[in-house]
C-alpha positions as CSV (number, residue, x, y, z in Angstrom):
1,X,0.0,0.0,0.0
2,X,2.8,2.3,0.8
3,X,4.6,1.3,-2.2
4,X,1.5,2.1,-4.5
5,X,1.1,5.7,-2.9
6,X,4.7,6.7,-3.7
7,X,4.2,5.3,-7.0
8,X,1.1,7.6,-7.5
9,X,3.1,10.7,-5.8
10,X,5.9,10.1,-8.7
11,X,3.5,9.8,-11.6
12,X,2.2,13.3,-11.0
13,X,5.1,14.8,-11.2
14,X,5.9,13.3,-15.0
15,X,6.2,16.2,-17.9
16,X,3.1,14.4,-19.1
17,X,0.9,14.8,-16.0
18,X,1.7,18.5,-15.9
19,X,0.8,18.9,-19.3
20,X,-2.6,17.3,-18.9
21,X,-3.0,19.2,-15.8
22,X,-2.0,22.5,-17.8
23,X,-5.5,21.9,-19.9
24,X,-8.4,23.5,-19.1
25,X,-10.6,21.8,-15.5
26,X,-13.5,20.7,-17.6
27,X,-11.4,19.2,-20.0
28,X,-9.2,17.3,-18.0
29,X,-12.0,15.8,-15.8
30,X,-13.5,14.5,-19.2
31,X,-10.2,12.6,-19.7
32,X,-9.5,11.4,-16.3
33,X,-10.2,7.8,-15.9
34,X,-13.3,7.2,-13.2
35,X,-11.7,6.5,-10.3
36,X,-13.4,5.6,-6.7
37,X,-14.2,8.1,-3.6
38,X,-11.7,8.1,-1.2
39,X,-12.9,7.7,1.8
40,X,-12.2,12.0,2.6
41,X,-14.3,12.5,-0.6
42,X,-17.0,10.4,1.1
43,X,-16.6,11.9,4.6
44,X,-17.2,15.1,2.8
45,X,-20.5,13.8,1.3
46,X,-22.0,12.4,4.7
47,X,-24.8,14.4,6.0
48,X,-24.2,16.9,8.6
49,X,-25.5,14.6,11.6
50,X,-22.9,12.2,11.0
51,X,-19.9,14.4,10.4
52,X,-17.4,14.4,13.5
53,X,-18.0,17.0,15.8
54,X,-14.5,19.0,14.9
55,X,-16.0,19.4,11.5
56,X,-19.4,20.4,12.4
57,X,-18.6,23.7,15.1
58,X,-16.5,25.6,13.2
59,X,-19.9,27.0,11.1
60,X,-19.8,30.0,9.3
61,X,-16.6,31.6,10.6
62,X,-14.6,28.6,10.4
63,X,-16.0,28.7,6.4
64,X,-14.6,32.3,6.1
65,X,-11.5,32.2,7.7
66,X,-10.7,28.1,5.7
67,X,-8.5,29.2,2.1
68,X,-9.5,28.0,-0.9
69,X,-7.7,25.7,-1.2
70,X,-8.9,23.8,2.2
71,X,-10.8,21.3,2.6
72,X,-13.5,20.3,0.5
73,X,-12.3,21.5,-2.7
74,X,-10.3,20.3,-5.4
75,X,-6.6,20.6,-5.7
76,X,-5.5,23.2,-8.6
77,X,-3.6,22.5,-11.2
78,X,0.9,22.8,-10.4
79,X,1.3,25.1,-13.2
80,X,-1.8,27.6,-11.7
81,X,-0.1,26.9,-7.8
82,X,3.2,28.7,-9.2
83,X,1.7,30.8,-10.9
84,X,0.1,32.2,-7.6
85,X,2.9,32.1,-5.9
86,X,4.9,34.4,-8.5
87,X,1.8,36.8,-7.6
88,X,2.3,36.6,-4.1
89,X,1.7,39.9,-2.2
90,X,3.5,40.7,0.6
91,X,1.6,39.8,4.3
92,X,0.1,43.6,5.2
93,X,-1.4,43.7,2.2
94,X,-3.1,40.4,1.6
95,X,-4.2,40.4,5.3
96,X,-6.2,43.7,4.4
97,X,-7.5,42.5,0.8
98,X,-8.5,39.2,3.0
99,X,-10.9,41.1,5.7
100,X,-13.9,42.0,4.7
101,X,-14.6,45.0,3.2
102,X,-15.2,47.4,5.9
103,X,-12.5,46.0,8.1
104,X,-10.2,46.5,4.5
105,X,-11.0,50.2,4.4
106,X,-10.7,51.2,7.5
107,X,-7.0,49.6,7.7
108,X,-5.9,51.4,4.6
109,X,-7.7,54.8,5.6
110,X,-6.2,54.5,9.0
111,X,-3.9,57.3,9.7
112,X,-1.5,59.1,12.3
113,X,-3.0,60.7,15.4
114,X,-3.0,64.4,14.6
115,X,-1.5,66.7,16.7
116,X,-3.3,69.6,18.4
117,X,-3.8,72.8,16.0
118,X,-1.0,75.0,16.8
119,X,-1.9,78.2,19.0
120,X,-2.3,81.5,16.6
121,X,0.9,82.9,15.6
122,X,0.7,86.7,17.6
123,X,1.8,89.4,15.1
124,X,5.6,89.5,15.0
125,X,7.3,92.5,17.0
126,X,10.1,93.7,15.4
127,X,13.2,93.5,16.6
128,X,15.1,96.6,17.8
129,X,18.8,97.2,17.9
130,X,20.1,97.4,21.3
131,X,23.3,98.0,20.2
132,X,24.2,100.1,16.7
133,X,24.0,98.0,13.6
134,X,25.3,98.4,10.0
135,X,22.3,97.2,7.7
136,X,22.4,97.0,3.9
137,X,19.7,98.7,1.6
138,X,17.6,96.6,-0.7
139,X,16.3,96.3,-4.1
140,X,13.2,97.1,-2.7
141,X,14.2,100.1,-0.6
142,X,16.0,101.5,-3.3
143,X,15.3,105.5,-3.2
144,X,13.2,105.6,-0.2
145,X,13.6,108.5,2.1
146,X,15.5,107.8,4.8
147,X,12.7,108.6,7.7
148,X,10.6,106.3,5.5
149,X,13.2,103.5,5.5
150,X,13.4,103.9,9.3
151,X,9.4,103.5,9.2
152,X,9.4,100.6,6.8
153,X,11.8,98.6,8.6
154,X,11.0,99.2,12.4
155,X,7.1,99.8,12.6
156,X,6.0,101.9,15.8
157,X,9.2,104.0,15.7
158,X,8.5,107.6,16.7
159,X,8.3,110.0,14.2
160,X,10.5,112.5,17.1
161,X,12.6,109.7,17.6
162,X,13.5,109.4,13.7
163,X,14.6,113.0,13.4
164,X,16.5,113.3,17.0
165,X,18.7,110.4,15.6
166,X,19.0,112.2,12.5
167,X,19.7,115.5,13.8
168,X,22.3,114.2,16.1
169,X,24.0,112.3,13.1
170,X,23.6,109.1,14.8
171,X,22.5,107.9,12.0
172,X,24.6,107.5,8.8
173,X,24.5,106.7,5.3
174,X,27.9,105.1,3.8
175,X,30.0,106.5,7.0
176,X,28.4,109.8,6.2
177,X,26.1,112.5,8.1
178,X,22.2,111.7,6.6
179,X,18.8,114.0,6.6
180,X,15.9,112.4,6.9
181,X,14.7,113.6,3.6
182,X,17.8,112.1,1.9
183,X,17.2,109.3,-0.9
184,X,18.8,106.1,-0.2
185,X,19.9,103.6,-3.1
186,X,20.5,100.0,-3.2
187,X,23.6,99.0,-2.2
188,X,24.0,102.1,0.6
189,X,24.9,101.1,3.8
190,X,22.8,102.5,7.0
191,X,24.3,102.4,10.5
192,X,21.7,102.4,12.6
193,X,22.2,103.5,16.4
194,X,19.9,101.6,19.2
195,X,16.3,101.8,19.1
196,X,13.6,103.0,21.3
197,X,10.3,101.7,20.2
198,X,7.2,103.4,21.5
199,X,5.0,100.5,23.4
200,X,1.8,99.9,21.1
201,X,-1.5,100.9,22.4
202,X,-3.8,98.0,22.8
203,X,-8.0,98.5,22.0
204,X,-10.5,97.1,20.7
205,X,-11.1,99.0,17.9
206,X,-11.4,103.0,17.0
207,X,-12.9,105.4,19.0
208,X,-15.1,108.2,18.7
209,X,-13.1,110.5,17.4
210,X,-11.5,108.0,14.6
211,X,-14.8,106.7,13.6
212,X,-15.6,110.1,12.6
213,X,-12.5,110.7,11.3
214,X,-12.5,107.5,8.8
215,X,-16.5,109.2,7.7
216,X,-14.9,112.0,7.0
217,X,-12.2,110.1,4.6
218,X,-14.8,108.4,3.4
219,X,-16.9,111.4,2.6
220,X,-14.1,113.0,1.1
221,X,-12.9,109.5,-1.4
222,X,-13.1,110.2,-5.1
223,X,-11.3,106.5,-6.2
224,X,-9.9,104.2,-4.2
225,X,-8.9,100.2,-4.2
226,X,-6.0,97.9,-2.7
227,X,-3.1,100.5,-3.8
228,X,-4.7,104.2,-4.4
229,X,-6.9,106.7,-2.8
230,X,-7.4,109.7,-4.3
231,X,-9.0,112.3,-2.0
232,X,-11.4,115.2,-2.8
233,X,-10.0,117.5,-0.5
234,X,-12.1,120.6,0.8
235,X,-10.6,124.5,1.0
236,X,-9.2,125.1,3.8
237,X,-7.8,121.6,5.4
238,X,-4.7,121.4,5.1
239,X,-2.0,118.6,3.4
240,X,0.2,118.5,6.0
241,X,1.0,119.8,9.6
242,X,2.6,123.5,10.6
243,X,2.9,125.7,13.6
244,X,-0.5,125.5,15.3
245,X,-2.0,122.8,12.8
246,X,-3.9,120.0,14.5
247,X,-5.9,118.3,11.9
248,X,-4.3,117.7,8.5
249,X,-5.1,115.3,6.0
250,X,-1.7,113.2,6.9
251,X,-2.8,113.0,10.4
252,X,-6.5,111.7,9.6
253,X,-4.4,109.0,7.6
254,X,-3.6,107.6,11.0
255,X,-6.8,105.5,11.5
256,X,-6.0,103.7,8.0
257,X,-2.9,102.2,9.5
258,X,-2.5,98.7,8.0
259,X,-2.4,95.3,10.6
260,X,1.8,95.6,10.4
261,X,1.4,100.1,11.2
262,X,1.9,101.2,7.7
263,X,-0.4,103.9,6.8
264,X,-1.0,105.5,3.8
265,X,1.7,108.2,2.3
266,X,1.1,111.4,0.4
267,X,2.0,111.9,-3.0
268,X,1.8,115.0,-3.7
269,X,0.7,118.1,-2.3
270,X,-1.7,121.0,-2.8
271,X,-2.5,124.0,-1.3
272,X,-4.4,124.6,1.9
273,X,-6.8,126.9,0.7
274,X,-6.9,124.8,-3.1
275,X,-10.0,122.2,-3.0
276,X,-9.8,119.0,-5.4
277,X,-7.9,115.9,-6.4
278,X,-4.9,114.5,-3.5
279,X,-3.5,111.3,-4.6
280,X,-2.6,108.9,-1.6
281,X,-0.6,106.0,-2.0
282,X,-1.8,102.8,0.3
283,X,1.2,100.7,-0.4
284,X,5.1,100.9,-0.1
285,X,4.8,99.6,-3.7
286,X,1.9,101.9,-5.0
287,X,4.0,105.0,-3.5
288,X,7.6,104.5,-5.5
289,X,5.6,104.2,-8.7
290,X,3.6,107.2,-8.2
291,X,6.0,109.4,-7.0
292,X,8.1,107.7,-10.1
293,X,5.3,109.0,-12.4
294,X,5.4,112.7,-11.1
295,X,9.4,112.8,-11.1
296,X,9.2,111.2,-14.8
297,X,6.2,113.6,-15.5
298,X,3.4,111.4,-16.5
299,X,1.0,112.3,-14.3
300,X,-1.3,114.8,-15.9
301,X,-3.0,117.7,-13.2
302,X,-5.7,119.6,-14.6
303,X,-6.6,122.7,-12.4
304,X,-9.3,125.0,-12.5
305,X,-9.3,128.9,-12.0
306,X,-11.5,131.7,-12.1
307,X,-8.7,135.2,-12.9
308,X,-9.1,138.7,-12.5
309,X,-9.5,140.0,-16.6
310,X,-9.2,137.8,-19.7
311,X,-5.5,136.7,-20.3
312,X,-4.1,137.6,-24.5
313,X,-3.6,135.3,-26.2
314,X,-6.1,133.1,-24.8
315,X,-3.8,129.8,-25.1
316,X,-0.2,130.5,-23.8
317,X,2.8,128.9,-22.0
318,X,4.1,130.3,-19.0
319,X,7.9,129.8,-18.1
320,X,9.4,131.5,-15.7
321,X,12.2,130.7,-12.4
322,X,10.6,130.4,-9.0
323,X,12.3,131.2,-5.9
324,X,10.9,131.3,-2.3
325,X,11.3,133.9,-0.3
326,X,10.9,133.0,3.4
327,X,9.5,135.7,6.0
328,X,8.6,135.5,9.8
329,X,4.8,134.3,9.4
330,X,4.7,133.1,5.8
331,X,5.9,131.8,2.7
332,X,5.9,133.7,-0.7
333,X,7.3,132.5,-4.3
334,X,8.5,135.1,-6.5
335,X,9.8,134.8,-10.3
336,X,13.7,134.8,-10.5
337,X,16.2,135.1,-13.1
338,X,18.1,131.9,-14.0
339,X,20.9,131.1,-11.7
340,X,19.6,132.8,-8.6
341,X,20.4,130.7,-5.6
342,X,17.3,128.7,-5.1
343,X,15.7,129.3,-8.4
344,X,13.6,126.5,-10.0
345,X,12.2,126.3,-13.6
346,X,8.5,125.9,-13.5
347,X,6.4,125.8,-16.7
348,X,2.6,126.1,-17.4
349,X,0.1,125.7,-19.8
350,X,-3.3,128.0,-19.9
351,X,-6.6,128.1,-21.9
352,X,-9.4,130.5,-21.5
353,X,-12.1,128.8,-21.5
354,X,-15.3,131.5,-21.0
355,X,-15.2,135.2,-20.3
356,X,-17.1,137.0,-18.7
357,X,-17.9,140.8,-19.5
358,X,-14.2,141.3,-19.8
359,X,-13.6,141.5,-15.9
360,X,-13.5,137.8,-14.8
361,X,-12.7,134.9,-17.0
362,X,-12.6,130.9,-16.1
363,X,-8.7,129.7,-16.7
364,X,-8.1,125.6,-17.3
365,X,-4.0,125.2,-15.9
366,X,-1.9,122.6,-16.4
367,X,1.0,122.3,-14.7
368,X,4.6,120.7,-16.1
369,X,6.1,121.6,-13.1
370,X,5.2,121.1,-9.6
371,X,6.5,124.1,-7.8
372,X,5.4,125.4,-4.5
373,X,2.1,128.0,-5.5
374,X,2.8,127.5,-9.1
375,X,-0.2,128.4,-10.8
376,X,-0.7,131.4,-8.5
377,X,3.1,132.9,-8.7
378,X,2.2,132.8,-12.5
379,X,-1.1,134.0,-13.3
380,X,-0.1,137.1,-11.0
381,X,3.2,137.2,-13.6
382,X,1.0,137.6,-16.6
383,X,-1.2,140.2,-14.9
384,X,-3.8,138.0,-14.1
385,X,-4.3,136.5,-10.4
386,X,-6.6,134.4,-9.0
387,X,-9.9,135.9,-7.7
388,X,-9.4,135.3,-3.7
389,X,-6.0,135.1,-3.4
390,X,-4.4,136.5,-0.5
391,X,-0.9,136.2,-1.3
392,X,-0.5,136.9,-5.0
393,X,-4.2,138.9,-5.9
394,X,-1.6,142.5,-6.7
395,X,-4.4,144.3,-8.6
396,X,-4.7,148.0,-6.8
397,X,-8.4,149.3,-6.9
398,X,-10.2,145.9,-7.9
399,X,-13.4,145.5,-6.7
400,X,-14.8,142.1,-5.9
401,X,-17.9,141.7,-8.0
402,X,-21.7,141.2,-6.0
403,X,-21.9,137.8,-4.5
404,X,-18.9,136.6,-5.0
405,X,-17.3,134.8,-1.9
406,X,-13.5,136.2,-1.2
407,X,-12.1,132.8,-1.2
408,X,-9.2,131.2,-3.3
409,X,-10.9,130.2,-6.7
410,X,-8.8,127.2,-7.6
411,X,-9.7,123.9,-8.1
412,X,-7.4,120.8,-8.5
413,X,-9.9,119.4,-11.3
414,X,-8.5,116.4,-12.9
415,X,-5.5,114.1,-12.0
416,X,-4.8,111.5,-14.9
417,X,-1.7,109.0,-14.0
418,X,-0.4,105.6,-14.7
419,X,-1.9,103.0,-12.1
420,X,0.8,100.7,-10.5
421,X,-0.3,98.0,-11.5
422,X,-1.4,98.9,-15.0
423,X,-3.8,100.7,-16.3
424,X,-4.9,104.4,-15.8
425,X,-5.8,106.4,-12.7
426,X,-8.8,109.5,-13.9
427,X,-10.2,111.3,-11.1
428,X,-12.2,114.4,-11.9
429,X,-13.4,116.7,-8.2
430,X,-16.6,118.9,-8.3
431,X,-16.2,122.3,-8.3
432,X,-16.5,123.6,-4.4
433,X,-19.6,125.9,-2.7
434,X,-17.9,128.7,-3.3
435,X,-16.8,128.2,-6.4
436,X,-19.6,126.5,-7.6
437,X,-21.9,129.6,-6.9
438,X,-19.5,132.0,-8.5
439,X,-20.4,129.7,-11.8
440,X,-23.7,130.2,-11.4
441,X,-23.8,133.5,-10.8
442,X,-21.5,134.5,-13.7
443,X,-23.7,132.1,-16.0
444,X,-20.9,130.0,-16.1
445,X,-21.4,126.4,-17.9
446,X,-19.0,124.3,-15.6
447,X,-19.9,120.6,-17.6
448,X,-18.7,122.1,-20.8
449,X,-15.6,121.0,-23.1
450,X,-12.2,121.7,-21.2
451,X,-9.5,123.0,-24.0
452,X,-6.6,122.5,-22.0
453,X,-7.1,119.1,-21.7
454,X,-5.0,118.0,-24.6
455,X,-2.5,120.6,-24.1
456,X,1.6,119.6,-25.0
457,X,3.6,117.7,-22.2
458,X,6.4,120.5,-22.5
């Protein structure tokens, strides 16, 4: 009996036994010789009663867990046996295809414990000098003032602090003495003494008074988004502080101070007693471009004025040297001859564009230049001031006409300039009360064609 099994064992594994085995199941059970039921292939056919009792408990799980190639079922073929075992995956994976399918996915969707969400970041102080510092300016920094720089870099610093460091000449530009109006370039060194940074006031949001204040700005906003604000500013509020000023535009500015203290920086400036257009830059970036613009002279200012007589020839160019002359209480620019210390060339375009009776006429200015009182220094040169002004109005025996208000007539119309980010910046301002009544009254048609509009560059 022994002999005859390890015959059979032998036979199976003949080149010819694997072929046949390599044939298709149905096939090669049609072309296997009947052969009897061993006595396992009878056990398996006995009802369940009289199978043993080992066979019977297992039930459904022992069914699940047996393979298939357990008990019960036929042996497959060699050639398919290594053909699995070429296939074979390695144990994680099989043990997770061999769950079922909920227990499958929640093994391959299992992942690490997360850790608790970090605490919010608090908004970064910036680090003072304790001791002086040599720092290098930037690409970014290139021909920013230097109180600016100081600004830019160390948020919170005084503005008193920035110019006693200055004045002393504790601060210094390539080993040399700086104002805090001086340019820097890239490339510049800046030694920068220690630091004393005023200790930020903490609240819960504006008061009162800021609320008010930001109204007003509101109130006051012609055209603004992310980079530019451009400002309708009324007479008499002034650009920036003096002696005795305690509201200026630059100080409302405060309450727009950005989450790391930046606040928006002035352009340009006009007059106290001139009403209109004031661009505001929002951004660091928005500010080098504009002020860019005005240096390269691509902005385009369009004032407003209403002048004592009716200037000949109605279209002209005015070209003259400015130089200031400085008194006790006040300021005053007269016209200069070329080479006088201080003297600056300033240029301006004019267009009459109505008269009326001879006595007053409505002057469109444009501006080359942007010298300090400009437009006023030169239609008093041509003999032809602005009704209202107190400074340059030099016309003996002139009488104001009925209902006219004594109040500068100039308006800062239009401002027309490249956006920083592409694009065009065009603001146009109302005329003012005053002004706007003196229209009226002189039959004036202030919505009519402007002629200076497309007046030369130069």
């Amino acid at each position: 009996m022994s002999r005859r099994i390890k015959r059979t064992q032998t036979r199976s594994d003949r080149p010819t036994d694997r072929r046949k085995s390599e044939r298709p199941k149905a096939e090669a059970v049609r072309s296997a010789p009947a052969k009897r039921d061993s006595p396992k292939r009878e056990a398996s056919k006995r009802p369940e009663s009289d199978r043993p009792r080992r066979e019977r408990l297992g039930g459904e799980r022992e069914a699940a867990s047996r393979s298939e190639f357990g008990r019960g079922k036929a042996r497959p073929p060699r050639a398919e046996r290594d053909e699995r075992r070429e296939t074979f995956e390695p144990r994680g994976k099989r043990v997770a295809a061999g769950k079922p399918v909920r227990f499958g996915a929640e093994r391959a969707e299992r992942k690490p414990v997360a850790a608790p969400p970090p605490q919010k970041a608090e908004p970064e102080t910036p680090v003072l000098p304790t001791k002086v510092q040599t720092v290098v300016v930037t690409a970014d920094e290139n021909n920013m003032r230097v109180d600016r720089f100081l600004e830019a870099r160390f948020p919170g610093l005084s503005f008193s602090h920035i110019q006693r460091i200055v004045r002393k000449g504790e601060l210094r530009v390539d080993g040399k003495r700086a104002d805090s109006k001086d340019r820097l370039e890239e490339g510049q060194t800046v030694r920068i003494p220690p630091l004393k940074l005023d200790a930020p006031k903490e609240r819960a949001g504006l008061s009162e008074a800021e609320r008010k204040t930001l109204e007003s700005l509101k109130a006051m906003t012609l055209y603004e988004d992310d980079d530019v604000l451009v400002l309708n500013k009324p007479v008499g509020l002034a650009v920036q502080g003096g002696s005795g000023m305690t509201r200026h535009i630059d100080q409302m500015l405060e309450v727009m101070r950005d989450a790391k203290g930046q606040k928006p920086r002035l352009v340009h400036r006009i007059d106290r007693e001139t009403s209109g257009c004031l661009l505001i830059a929002k951004t660091r970036f928005a500010a080098t471009h504009l002020t860019g613009a005005f240096r390269s002279r691509s902005a385009r200012k369009i004032y407003w004025a209403l002048v004592a007589g009716v200037p000949k020839p109605k279209q002209g160019r005015i070209s003259t040297y400015l130089a200031k002359d400085e008194g006790e209480d006040d300021t005053i620019m007269r016209v200069a001859a070329h080479g006088d210390e201080g003297a600056s060339h300033a240029v301006t375009y004019y267009a009459v564009v109505e008269a009326s009776a001879n006595k007053l006429a409505w002057v469109s200015l444009k501006p080359v230049t942007g010298r300090t009182h400009q437009l006023r220094a030169h239609m008093a040169h041509i003999g032809h001031p602005i009704v209202g002004d107190p400074k340059y109005f030099n016309i003996e025996n002139w009488a104001l006409p009925g209902g006219l208000q004594n109040r500068l007539h100039l308006l800062a119309r239009r401002i027309v300039i490249p956006h920083p980010r592409g694009g065009v910046i065009d603001a146009t301002a109302p005329l003012p009360p005053h002004m706007l009544q003196s229209w009226n009254l002189l039959g004036l048609e202030h919505d009519r064609f402007d002629p200076i509009e497309n007046a030369p560059e130069e």
